[in-house]
C-alpha positions as CSV (number, residue, x, y, z in Angstrom):
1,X,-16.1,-36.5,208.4
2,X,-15.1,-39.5,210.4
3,X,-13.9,-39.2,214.1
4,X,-12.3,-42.2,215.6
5,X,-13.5,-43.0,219.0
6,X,-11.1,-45.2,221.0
7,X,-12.4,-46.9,223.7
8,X,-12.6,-50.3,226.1
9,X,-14.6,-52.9,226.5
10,X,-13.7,-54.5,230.2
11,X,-15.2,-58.0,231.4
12,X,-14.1,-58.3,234.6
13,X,-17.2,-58.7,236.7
14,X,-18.6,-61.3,234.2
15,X,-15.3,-63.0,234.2
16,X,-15.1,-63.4,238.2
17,X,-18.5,-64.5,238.4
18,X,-18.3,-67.1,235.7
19,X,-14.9,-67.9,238.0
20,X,-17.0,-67.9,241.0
21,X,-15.3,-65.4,242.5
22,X,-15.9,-63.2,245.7
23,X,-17.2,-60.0,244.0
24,X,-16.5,-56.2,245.0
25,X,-17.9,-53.6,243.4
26,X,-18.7,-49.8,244.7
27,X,-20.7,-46.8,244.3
28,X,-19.4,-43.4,242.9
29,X,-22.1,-40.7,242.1
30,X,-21.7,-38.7,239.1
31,X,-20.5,-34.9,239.3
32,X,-23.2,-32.3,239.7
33,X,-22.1,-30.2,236.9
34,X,-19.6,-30.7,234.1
35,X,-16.1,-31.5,235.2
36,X,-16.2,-35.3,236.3
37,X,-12.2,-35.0,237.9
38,X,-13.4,-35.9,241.6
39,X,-15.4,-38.7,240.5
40,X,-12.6,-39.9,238.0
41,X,-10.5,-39.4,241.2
42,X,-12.4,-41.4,243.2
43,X,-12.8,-44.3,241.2
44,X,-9.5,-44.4,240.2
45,X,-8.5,-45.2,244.0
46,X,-10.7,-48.0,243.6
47,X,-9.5,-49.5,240.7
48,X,-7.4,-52.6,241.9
49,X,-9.7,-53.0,244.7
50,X,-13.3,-53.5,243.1
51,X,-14.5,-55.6,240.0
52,X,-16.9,-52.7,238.4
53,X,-17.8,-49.0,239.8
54,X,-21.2,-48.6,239.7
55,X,-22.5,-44.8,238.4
56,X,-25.5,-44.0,239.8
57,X,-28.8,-42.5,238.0
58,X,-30.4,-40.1,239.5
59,X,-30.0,-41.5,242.6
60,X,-32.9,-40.2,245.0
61,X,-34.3,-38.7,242.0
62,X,-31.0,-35.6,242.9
63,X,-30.0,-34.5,239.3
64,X,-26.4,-35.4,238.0
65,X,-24.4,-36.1,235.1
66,X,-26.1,-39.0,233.0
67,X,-24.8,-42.0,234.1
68,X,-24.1,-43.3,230.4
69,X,-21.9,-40.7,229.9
70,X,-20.4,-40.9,233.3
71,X,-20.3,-44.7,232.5
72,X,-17.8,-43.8,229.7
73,X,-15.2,-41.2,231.1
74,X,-14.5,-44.0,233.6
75,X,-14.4,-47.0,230.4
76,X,-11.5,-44.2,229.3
77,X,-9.8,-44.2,232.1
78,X,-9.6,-48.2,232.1
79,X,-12.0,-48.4,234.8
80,X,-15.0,-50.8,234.4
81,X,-18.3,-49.5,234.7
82,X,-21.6,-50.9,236.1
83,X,-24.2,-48.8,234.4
84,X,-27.1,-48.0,236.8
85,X,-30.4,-47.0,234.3
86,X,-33.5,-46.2,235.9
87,X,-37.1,-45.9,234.5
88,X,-38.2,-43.1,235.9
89,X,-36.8,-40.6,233.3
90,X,-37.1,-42.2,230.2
91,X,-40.1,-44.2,228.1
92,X,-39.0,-47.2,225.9
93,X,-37.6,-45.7,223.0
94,X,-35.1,-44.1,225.0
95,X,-34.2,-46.4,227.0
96,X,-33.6,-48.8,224.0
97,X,-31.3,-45.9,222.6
98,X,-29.2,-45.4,225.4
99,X,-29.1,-49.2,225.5
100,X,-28.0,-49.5,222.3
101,X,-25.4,-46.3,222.6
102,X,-23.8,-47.9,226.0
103,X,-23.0,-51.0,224.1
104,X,-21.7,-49.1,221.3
105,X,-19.4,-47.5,223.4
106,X,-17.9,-49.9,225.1
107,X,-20.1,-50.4,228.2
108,X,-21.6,-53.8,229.2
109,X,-22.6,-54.1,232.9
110,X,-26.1,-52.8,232.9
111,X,-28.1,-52.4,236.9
112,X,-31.5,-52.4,235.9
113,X,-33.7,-50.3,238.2
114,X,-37.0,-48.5,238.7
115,X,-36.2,-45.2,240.2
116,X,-36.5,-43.3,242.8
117,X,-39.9,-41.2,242.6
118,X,-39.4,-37.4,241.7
119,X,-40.7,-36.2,244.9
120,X,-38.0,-37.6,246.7
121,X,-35.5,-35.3,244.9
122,X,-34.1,-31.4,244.0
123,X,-36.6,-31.3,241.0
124,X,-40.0,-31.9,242.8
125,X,-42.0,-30.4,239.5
126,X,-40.4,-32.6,236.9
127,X,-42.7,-35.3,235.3
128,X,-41.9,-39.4,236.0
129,X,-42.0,-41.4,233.0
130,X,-41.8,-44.8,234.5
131,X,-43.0,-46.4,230.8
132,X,-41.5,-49.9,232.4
133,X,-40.3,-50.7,235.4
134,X,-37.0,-52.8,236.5
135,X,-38.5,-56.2,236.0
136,X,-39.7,-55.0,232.2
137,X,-36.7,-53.5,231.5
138,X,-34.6,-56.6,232.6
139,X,-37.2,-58.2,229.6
140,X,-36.3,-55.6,227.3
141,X,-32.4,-56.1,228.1
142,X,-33.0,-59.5,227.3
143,X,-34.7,-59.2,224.1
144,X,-31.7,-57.0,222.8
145,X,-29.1,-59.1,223.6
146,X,-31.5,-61.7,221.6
147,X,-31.2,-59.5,218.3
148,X,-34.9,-57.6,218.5
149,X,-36.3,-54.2,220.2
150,X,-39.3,-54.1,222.5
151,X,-41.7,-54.6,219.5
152,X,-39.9,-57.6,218.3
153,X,-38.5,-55.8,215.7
154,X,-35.0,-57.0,214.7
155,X,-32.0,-54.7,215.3
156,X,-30.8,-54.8,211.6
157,X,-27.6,-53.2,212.7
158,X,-26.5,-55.8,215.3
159,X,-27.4,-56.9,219.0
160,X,-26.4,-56.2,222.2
161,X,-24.5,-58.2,224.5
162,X,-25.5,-56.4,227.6
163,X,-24.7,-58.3,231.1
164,X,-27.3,-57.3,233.3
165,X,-28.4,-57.0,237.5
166,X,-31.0,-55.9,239.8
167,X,-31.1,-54.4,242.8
168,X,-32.7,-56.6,246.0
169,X,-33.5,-55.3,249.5
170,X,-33.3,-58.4,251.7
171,X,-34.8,-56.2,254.5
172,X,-38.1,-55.2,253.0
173,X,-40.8,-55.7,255.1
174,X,-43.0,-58.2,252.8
175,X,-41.4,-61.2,252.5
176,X,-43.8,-62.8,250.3
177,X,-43.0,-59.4,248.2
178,X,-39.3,-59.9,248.7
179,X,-39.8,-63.4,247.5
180,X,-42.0,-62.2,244.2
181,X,-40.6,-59.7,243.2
182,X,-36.7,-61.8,243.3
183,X,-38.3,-64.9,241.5
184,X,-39.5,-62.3,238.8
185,X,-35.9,-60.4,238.2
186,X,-34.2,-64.4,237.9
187,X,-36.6,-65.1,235.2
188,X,-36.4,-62.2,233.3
189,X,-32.9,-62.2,233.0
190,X,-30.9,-60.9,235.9
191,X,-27.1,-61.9,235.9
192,X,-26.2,-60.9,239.3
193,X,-27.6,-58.6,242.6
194,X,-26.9,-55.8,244.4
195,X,-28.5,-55.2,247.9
196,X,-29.4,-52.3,249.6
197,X,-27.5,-51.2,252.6
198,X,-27.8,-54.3,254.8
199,X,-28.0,-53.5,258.3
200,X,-29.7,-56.7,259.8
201,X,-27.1,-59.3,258.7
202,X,-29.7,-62.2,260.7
203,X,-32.5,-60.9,257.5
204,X,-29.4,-61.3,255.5
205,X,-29.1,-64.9,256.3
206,X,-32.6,-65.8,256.0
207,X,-33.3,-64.6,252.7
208,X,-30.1,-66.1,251.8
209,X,-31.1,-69.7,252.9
210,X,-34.7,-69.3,252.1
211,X,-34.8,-67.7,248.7
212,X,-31.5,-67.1,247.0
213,X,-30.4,-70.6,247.9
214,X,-29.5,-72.5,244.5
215,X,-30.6,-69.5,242.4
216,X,-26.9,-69.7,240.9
217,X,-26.6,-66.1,240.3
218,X,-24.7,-64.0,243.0
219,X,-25.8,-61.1,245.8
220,X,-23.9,-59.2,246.7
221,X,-23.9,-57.5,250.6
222,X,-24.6,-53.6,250.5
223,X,-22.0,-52.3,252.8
224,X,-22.3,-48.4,253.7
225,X,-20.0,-46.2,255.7
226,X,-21.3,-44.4,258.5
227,X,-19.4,-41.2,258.7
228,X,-20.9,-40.4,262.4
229,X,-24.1,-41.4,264.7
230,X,-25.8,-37.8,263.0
231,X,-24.9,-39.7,259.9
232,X,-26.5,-43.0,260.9
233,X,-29.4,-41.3,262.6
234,X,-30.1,-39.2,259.6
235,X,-30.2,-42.4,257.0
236,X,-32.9,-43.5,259.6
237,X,-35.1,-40.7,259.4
238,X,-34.6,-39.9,255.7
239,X,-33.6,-44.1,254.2
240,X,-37.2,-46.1,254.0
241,X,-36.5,-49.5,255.2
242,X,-33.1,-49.1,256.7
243,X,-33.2,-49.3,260.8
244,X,-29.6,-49.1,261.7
245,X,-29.4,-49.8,265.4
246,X,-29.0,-48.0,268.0
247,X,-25.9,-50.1,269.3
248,X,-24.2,-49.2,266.1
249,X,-25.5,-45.4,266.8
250,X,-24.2,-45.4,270.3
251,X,-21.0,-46.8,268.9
252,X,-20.2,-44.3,266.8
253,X,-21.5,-41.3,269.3
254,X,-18.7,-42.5,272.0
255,X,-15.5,-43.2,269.6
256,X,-12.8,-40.4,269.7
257,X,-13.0,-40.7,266.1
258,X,-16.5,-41.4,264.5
259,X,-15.0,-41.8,260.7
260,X,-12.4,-44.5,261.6
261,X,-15.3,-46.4,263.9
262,X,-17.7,-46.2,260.9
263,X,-14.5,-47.7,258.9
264,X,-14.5,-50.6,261.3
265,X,-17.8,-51.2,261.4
266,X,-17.9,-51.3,258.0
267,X,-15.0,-54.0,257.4
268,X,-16.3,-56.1,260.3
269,X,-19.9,-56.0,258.1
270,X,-17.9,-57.3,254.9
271,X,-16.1,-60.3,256.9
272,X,-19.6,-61.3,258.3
273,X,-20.9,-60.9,254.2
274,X,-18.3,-62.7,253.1
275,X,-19.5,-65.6,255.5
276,X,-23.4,-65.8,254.0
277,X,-23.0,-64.4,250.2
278,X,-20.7,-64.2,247.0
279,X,-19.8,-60.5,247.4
280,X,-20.4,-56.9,248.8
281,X,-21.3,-53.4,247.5
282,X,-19.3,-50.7,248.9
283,X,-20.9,-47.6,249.5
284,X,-19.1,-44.4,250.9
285,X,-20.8,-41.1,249.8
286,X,-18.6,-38.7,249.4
287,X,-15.5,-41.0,251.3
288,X,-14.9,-43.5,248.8
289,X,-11.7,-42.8,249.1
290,X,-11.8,-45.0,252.7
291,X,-13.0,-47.9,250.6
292,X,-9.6,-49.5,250.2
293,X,-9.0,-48.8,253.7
294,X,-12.2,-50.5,254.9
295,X,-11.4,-53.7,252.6
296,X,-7.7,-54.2,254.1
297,X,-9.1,-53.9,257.7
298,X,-11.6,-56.9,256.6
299,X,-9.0,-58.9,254.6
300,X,-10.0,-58.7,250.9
301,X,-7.1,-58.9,248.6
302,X,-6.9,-56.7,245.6
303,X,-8.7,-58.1,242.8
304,X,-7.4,-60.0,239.8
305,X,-8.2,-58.9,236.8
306,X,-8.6,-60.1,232.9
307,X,-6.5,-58.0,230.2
308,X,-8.4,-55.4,228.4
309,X,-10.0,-55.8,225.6
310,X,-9.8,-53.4,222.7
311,X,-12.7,-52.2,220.5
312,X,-12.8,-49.2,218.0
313,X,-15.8,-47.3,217.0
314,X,-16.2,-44.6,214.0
315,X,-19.1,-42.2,214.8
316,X,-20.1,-39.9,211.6
């Protein structure tokens, strides 16, 4: 029996950074459980604002919906997803299937990422996997899109045409590592970047003159709303590598209202992006609803977008 699946395939992100565009794209977790209506909800408010939603995997090793899935209830809604997949859960056959299932079904922004260890998260028992790690998988992504699996075995039933990123922390504490470990994700493959939440904008700048520089692909600025100064002072203690400081803390201790200061801070953080790389990352746990609001407040325009492209797939 034959069930037609009708889905999307959107381009959007590719399109604007072929374009050279500024890019905006945004974080929204999947649901913890099986009704995704607040994350469709959420993204939906973002949809003329940001190029691509990204759907997290796993994210802190905190169990949720499987981003793939997630991935494609937002593709049917009309909403183009960036499809985070981590290592940590999966060896390499499964990571070639999902692969191969996410193109099938319409998705084509891939963030390539390690994961976050197990012990960090709600399931401290489970077993890591971590078969590859982001740099291999960015290989593997590559070899795909090139017509063969991680064997070099062709895909007799057609390749992928996967667009894939990586993640980058500009304020890790090893620059030589920082350096590495960048090099290695532009030569196996990397399209574009995604930072972690920047809070030193002066590291920001130096990475961007002293190792992005003339690397052609973009980065784009993590930029994360702080919801209060227990908020901030709780990503300190819990957030390795992220020291947000303690002007910013006492800022948002003495405001009248500490979720409309953390939206200003925020949207003065993606004008002073805007001013060093090609694009930010909005992050708003649990708020992205306030995204729009932070990206008027900065002066980003809605973004333009391609039409949709149309694509039909029978499943048996």
């Amino acid at each position: 029996m034959l069930n037609n699946l009708n889905g999307t395939s959107l381009n959007s992100l590719r399109t604007a950074i072929i374009q050279g565009d500024f890019l905006v794209t945004a974080e929204v977790a999947p649901p913890k459980g099986s009704n995704p209506a607040h994350m469709v909800q959420m993204a939906q408010q973002l949809k003329s604002r940001v190029h691509a939603v990204n759907i997290t995997d796993g994210s802190r090793a905190v169990l949720r919906m499987s981003s793939l899935a997630a991935s494609v209830i937002l593709l049917q809604h009309g909403i183009e997803p960036i499809c985070q997949i981590a290592c940590r859960d999966r060896n390499r056959i499964g990571l070639q299937a999902d692969l191969m299932g996410a193109y099938a079904l319409g998705i084509r922004n891939i963030l390539a990422l390690t994961g976050d260890p197990v012990k960090a998260g709600d399931h401290v028992d489970a077993k890591s996997v971590f078969d590859l790690e982001s740099i291999r998988l960015l290989k593997l992504i590559h070899k795909m899109n090139s017509g063969t699996d991680c064997c070099d075995q062709p895909l007799t039933d057609g390749a992928t045409d996967l667009f894939p990123g990586a993640a980058v922390d500009p304020q890790l504490a090893s620059w030589s590592g920082l350096q590495s470990r960048f090099e290695r994700k532009l030569e196996a493959g990397a399209q574009f970047f995604q930072s972690q939440l920047i809070t030193d904008f002066d590291r920001l700048e130096k990475f961007m003159d002293q190792i992005a520089k003339g690397c052609g692909k973009p980065i784009m600025a993590g930029i994360f709303l702080l919801k209060s100064a227990k908020n901030a002072q709780f990503i300190n203690r819990c957030v390795p590598g992220v020291n947000i400081p303690q002007h910013i803390i006492d800022r948002l201790e003495q405001a009248k209202d500490p979720l409309q200061e953390g939206v200003k801070i925020a949207a003065e953080q993606v004008q002073i992006a805007r001013e060093l790389c090609q694009g930010v990352h909005m992050m708003a746990v649990k708020r992205e609803d306030l995204i729009p609001q932070i990206l008027d407040l900065a002066g980003v325009a809605p973004v333009k977008k391609e039409p949709v492209l149309s694509m039909t797939t029978q499943v048996k």
